[in-house]
N, C-alpha and C positions, 0 to 999 in steps of 0.2 A: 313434867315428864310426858304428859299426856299429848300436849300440845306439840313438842317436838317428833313426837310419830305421827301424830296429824299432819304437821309439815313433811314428814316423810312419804308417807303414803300419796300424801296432791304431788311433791316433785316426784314418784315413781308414777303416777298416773298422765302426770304428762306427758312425760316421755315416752309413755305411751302413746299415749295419743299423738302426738308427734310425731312417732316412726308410722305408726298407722297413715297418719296424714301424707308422709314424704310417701310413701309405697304408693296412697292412691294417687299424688301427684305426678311418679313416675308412669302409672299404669297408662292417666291422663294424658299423658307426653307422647306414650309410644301410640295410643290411640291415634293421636290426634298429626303426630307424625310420618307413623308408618302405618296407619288403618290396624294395627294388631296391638292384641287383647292380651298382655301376659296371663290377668286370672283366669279367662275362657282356655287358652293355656294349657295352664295348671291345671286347673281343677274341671275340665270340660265346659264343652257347649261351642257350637263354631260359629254360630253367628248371631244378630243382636236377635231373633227371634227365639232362640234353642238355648239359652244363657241358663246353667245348668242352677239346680236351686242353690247349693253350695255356692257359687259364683257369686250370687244376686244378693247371699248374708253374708259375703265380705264386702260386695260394695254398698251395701246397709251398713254393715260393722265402721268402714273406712267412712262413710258420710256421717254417721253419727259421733263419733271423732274429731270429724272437721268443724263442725256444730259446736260440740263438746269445747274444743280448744279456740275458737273465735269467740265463744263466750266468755272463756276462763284465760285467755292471753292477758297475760299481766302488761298493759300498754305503758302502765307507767312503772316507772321503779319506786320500791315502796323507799317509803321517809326513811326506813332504819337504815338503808343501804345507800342514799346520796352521801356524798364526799363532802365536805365545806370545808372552803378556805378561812383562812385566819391571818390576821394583819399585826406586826409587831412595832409596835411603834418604838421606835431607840430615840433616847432622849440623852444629853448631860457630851458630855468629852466624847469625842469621836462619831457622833451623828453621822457627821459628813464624808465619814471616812469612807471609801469604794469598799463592798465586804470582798473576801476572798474568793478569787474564783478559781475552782480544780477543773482539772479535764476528764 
């Protein structure tokens, strides 16, 4: 029982971290496309010297996120969740026979 709140808590944490990360990737974008700051924004400061304190612990919050979730990116899929196939070997009367095929 314990372990499956464990697993619950790391999948609600990621997902956290996650929307944290798409938000700073977005903020990134608009920067970096249209020279504008949603959080400066939002929450004040108008330019990169005046970046209001508020401003400057969400993009600490959002970087340590980013960090957070390149460490913890599950890259591979764990063993319990691979698929494998399996092979039936038909032997005796009708081997040869074509199986049926539905549409």
């Amino acid at each position: 029982m314990e372990r499956a709140d464990a697993d619950r808590l790391k999948a609600v944490l990621a997902k956290m971290m996650a929307v944290l990360v798409i938000i700073g990737a977005i903020n990134w974008g608009l920067i970096g496309f249209f020279n504008w700051n949603l959080v400066d924004a939002i929450f004040g400061g108008g330019s990169r010297e005046q970046t209001s304190a508020l401003g400057r612990l969400i993009y600490s919050v959002v970087g340590l996120a980013g960090v957070a979730l390149a460490l913890t990116f599950p890259w591979r899929r764990p063993l319990d969740t691979m698929t494998t196939t399996t092979t039936t070997r038909i032997t005796g009367a009708g081997a040869n026979r074509r199986p049926d095929v539905h549409a």
